[in-house]
C-alpha positions in Angstrom: 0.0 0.0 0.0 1.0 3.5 -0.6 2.2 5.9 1.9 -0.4 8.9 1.6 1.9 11.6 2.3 5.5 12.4 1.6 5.9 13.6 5.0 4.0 14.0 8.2 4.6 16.2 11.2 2.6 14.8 14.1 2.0 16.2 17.7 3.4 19.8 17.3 1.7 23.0 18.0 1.3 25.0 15.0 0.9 28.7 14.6 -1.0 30.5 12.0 -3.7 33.8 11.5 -6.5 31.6 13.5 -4.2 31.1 16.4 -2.0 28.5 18.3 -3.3 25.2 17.1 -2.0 20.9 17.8 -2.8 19.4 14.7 -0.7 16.9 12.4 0.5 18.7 8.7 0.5 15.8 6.3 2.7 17.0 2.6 2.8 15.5 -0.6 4.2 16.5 -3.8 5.8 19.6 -2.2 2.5 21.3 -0.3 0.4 20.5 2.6 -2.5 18.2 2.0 -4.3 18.0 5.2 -4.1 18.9 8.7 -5.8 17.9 12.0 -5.7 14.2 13.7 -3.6 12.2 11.1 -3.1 9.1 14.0 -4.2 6.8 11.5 -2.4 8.1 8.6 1.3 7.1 7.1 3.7 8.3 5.3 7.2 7.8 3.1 9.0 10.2 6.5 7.4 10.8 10.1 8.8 13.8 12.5 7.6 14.1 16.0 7.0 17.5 16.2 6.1 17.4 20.1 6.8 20.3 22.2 8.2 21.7 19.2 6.4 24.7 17.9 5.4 25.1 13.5 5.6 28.5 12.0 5.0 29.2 8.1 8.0 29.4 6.8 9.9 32.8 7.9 10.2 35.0 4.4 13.1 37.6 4.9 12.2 40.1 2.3 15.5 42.1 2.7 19.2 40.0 2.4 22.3 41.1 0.0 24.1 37.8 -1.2 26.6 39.5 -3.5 26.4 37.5 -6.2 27.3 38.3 -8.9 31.1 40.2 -8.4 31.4 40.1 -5.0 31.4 36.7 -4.1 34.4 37.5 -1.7 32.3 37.8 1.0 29.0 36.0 0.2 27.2 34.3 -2.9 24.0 32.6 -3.3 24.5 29.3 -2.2 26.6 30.5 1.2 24.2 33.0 2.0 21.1 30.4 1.6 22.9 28.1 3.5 23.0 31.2 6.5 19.4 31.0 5.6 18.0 28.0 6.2 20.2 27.3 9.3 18.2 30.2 10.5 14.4 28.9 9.8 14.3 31.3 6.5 12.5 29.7 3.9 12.1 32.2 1.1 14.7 35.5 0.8 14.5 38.6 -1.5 17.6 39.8 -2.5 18.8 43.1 -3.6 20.2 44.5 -6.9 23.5 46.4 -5.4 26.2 43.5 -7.0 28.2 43.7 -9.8 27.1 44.1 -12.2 24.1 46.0 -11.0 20.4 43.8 -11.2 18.9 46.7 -13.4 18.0 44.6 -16.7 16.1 41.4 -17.6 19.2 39.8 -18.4 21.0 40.7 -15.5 17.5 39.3 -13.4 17.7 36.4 -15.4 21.5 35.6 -14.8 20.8 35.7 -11.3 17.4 33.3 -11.4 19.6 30.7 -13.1 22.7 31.3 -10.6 19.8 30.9 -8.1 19.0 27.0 -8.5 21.5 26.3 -6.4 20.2 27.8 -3.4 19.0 26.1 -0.4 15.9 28.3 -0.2 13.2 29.8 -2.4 14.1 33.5 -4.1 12.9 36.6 -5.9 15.3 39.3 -7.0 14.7 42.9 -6.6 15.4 45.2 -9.7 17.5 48.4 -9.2 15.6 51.4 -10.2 17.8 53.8 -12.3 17.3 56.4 -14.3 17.9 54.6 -17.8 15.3 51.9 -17.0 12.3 54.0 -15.8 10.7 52.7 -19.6 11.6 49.1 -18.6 9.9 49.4 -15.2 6.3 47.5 -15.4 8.0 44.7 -17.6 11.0 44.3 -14.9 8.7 43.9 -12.2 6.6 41.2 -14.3 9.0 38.7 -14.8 9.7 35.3 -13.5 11.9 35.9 -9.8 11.4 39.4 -9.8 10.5 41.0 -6.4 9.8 44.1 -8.2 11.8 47.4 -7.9 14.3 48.9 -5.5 15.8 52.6 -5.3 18.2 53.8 -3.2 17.7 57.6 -2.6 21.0 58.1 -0.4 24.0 56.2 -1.2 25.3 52.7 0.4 26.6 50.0 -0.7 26.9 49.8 -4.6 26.4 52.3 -7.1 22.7 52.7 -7.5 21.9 55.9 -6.5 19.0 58.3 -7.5 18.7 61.3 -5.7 17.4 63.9 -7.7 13.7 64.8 -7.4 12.8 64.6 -11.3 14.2 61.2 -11.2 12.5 59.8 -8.3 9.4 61.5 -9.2 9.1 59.5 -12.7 10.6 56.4 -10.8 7.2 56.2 -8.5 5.1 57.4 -11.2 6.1 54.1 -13.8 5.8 51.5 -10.7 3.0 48.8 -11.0 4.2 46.7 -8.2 5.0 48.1 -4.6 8.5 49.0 -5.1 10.8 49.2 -2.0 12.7 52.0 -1.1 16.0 53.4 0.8 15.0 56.4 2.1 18.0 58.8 3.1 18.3 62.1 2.1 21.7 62.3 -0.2 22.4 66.6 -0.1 21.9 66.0 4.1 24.4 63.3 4.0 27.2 65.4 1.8 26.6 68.9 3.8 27.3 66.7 6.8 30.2 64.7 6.1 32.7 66.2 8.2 30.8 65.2 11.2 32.4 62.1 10.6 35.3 61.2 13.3 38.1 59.1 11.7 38.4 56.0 13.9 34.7 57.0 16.3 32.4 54.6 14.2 30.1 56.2 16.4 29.7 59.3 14.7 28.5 57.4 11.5 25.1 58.4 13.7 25.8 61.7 14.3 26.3 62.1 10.7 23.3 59.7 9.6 20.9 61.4 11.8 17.4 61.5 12.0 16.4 63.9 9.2 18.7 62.5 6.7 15.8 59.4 7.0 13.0 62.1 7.8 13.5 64.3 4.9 13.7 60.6 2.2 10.9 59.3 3.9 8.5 62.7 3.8 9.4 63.3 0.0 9.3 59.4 -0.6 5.8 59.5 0.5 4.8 63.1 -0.8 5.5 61.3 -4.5 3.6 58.1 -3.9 0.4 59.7 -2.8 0.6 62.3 -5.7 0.8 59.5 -8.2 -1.3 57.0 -6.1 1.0 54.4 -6.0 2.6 52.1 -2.9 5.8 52.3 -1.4 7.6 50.4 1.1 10.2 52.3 3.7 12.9 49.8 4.4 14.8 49.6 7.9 12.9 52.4 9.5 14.9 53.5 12.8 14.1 56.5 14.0 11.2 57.8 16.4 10.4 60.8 13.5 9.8 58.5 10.8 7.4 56.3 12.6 5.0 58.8 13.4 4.9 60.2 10.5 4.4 56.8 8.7 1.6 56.2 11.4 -0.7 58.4 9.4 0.6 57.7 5.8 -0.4 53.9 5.7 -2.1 54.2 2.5 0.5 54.5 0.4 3.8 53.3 2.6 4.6 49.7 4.3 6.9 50.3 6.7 10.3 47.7 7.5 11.9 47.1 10.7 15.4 45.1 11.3 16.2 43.2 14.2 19.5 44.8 14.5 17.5 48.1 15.5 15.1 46.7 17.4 17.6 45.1 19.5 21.3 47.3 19.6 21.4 50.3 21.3 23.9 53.4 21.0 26.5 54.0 22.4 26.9 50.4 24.1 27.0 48.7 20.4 29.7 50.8 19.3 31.5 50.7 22.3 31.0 47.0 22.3 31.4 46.0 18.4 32.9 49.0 16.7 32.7 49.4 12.9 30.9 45.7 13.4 27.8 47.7 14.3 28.1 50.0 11.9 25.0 50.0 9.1 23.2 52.2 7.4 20.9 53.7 8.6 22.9 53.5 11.5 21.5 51.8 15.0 20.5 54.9 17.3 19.9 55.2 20.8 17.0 53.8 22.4 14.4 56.8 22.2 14.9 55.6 18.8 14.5 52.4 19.5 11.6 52.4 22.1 9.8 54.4 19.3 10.5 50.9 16.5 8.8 49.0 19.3 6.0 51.2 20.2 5.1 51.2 16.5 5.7 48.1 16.3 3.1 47.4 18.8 0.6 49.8 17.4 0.1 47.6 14.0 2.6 50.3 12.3 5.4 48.1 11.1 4.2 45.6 8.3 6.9 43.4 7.7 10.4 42.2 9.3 13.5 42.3 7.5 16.8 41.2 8.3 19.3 43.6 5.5 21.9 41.0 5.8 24.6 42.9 4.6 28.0 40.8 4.8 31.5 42.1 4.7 34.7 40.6 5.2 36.2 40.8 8.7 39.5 43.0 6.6 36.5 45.3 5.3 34.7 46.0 8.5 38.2 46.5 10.2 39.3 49.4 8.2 39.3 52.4 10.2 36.0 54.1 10.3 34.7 55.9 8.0 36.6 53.8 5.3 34.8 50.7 6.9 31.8 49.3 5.2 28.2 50.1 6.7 26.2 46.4 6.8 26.4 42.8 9.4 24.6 39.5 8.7 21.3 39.2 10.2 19.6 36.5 7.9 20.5 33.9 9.8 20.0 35.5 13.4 16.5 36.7 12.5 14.7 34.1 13.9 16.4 33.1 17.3 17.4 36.7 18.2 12.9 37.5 17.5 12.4 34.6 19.4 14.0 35.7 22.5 12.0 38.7 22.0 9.2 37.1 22.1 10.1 35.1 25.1 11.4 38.7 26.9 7.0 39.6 26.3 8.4 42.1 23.6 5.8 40.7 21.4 3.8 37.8 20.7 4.7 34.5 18.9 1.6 35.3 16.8 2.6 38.8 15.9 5.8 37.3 15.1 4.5 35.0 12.2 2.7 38.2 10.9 5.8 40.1 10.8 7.7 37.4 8.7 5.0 35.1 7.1 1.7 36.7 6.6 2.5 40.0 6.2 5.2 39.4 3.2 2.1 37.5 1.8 -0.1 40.5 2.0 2.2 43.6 1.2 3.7 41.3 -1.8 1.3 39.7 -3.4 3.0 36.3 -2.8 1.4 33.0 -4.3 1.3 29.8 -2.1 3.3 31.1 0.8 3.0 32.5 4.3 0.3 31.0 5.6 -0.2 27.1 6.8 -3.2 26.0 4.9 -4.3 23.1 2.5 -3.1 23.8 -0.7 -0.1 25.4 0.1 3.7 25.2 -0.4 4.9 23.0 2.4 7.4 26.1 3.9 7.4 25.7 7.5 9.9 26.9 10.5 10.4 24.4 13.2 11.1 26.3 16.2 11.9 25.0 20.1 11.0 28.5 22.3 12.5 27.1 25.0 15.9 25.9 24.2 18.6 27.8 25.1 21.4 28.9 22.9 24.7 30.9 22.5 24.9 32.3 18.7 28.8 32.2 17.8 30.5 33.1 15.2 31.5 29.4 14.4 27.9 28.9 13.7 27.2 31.7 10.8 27.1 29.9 7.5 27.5 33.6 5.8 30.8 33.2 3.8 32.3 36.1 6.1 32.0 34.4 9.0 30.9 36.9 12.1 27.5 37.9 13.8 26.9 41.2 15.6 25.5 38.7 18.1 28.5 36.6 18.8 28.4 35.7 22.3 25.1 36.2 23.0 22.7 33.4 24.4 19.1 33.6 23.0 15.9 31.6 24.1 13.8 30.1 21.1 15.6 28.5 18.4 15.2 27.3 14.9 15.3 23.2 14.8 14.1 22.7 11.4 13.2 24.4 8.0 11.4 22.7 5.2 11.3 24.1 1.9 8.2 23.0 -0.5 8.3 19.7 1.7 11.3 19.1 1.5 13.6 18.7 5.2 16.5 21.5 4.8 17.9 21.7 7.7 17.4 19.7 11.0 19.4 20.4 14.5 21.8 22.0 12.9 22.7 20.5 10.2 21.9 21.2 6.6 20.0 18.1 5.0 19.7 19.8 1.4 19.7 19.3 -1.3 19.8 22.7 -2.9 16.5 23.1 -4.7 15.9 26.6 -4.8 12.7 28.0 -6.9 12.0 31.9 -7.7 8.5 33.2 -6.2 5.9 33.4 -7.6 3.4 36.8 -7.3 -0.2 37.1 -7.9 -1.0 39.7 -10.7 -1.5 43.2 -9.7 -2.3 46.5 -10.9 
């Protein structure tokens, strides 16, 4: 007789938009075919899931894996490997590589690179001034996680500052396009705040109206031209209130990194390792992420994994590079949150499973339902756990959170039914697939 299933998860508790729930998840052929009492019920592979708790699978719709050109310090298959030792099942990554993600070729060089990731993908487009035309195509094909502008600079040479520019840029979007929102003339007028070797003046020069001023005229253009925008790693106090009564038009991003490290500790502590952009602030700022947080403002988290080599990050600041790896950390350093009463395990899985479903459009994801891709995170909340450094799967080999112990940890991650990783170990194999969207105008 035929096993029924592929594979059956029996006696955990899982948790999903209705609620904390103990039901079995039965999967075949890649998506889950029935929940409830499946007692009486085989299958090809059996996990006891008991005590353990089942989350859709964690979508981090913000990680840099620096392929192509920069595969010094990360590519594809190292950082989905940093990925699904983390609980990620699905990752959007971002156009700054070189060369630059800003045609369909270059979108489908990366989509074929991509097959031999360990977790499903979509690729943002860079938005530039020479593909404005292109737009509405780039953001319709297969892997595309539609577009991306940086409006101060970082990492990479995409930068579009100029009002004109940006203004045409929102007006062409079909797709909610996401957006780094720093003001570039406040970031040159202030450069010589910078202190050679004090990476803590990258803040001090950074400050809260060079993400203010982005964010205002970020949102000024999308409700001019009725369009919806999404403000990435939002860290200061300013922006969330005004973003509180602009949710129309803007989704607003959170990272861990600033909902969890302070100024001046993390500087004092980690030195140019803390260093990001936009930089973490002090905790006005980040009591403010939290409040919003609390209030329904923040849609979606994200973890900007931004790896550097440990020779890039140890250049003197300011020649040190802004960015740290967070894709893996996402989940156990939100889960001790969650343990801490910071938030709910429910409000969690919004944050990282339903809500990328909603503000996204994604197809088959998100959500632990019949008919769905069998992406599930397999968490223990009460293990304890030190992160280290010899953990990271990230080719450059460091966390901001070296050191620290965390309660709440990721066991297991299975992608489109298929067992990733379990206790630490990846299981592979690599079977990566882009995204798929839903159509929207």
């Amino acid at each position: 007789m035929t096993d029924p299933y592929d594979l059956l998860l029996r006696g955990g508790t899982f948790v999903n938009h209705d609620g904390r729930t103990q039901r079995d998840i039965g999967i075949q052929a890649g998506r889950i075919a029935a929940l409830g009492d499946l007692s009486g019920v085989t299958a090809v592979e059996v996990i006891d899931a008991r005590g353990l708790h089942i989350l859709p699978g964690v979508i981090d719709t913000q990680v840099h894996f620096r392929e192509p050109g920069l595969e010094h310090k990360e590519d594809l298959e190292t950082g989905s490997r940093a990925a699904v030792m983390g609980g990620v099942t699905a990752v959007f990554e971002m156009p700054n590589t070189k060369p630059l993600t800003t045609s369909a070729e270059a979108l489908a060089d990366k989509v074929a690179r991509a097959r031999r990731m360990f977790c499903d993908f979509a690729f943002y487009v860079g938005g530039t001034r020479e593909n404005i035309g292109n737009m509405p195509a780039l953001e319709r094909l297969e892997g595309s996680a539609g577009i991306k502008v940086f409006m101060g600079s970082s990492t990479g040479d995409l930068l579009v500052d100029d009002e004109l520019s940006l203004d045409r840029i929102v007006a062409r979007i079909w797709r909610r396009a996401a957006f780094h929102a720093e003001d570039e003339a406040r970031l040159r007028e202030r450069m010589g705040l910078r202190r050679p070797g004090d990476p803590g003046s990258h803040l001090v020069w950074r400050d809260e109206q060079v993400a203010l001023i982005a964010t205002r005229r970020l949102v000024r253009l999308a409700e001019t031209h009725g369009k919806r925008v999404h403000v990435l790693h939002v860290s200061t106090a300013e922006e969330m209130a005004f973003l509180a009564g602009h949710k129309d038009w803007a989704s607003v991003e959170v990272t861990p990194h600033h909902l969890t490290l302070a100024a001046p500790e993390c500087y004092e502590r980690l030195g140019t390792y803390a260093q990001m952009n936009p930089p973490v602030r002090d905790e006005r700022h980040r009591d403010a992420l939290w409040a919003a947080l609390r209030a329904g403002v923040v849609d979606v988290l994200g973890s900007d994994h931004a790896p550097h080599t440990r020779e890039e990050k140890d250049h003197p600041y300011p020649d040190s590079h802004s960015g740290m790896t967070g894709v893996q950390t996402l989940v156990p350093i939100m889960l001790d949150h969650v343990n801490a009463g910071r938030l709910t395990l429910e409000r969690f899985v919004d944050l990282t499973s339903h809500g990328p479903r909603r503000l996204f459009g994604i197809r088959g994801k998100g959500q632990i339902a019949v008919g769905y891709d069998a992406d599930l995170t397999v968490v223990d909340l009460k293990r304890r756990q030190t992160i280290s450094n010899a953990w990271i799967k990230s080719r450059c080999g460091w966390s901001p959170y070296d050191g620290i112990t965390v309660q709440g940890w990721p066991v297991g991650t299975i992608v489109r039914g298929r067992r990733v990783m379990w206790e630490g170990e990846i299981t592979g194999p690599a079977h990566g697939e882009p995204i798929r969207f839903l159509e929207a105008g």
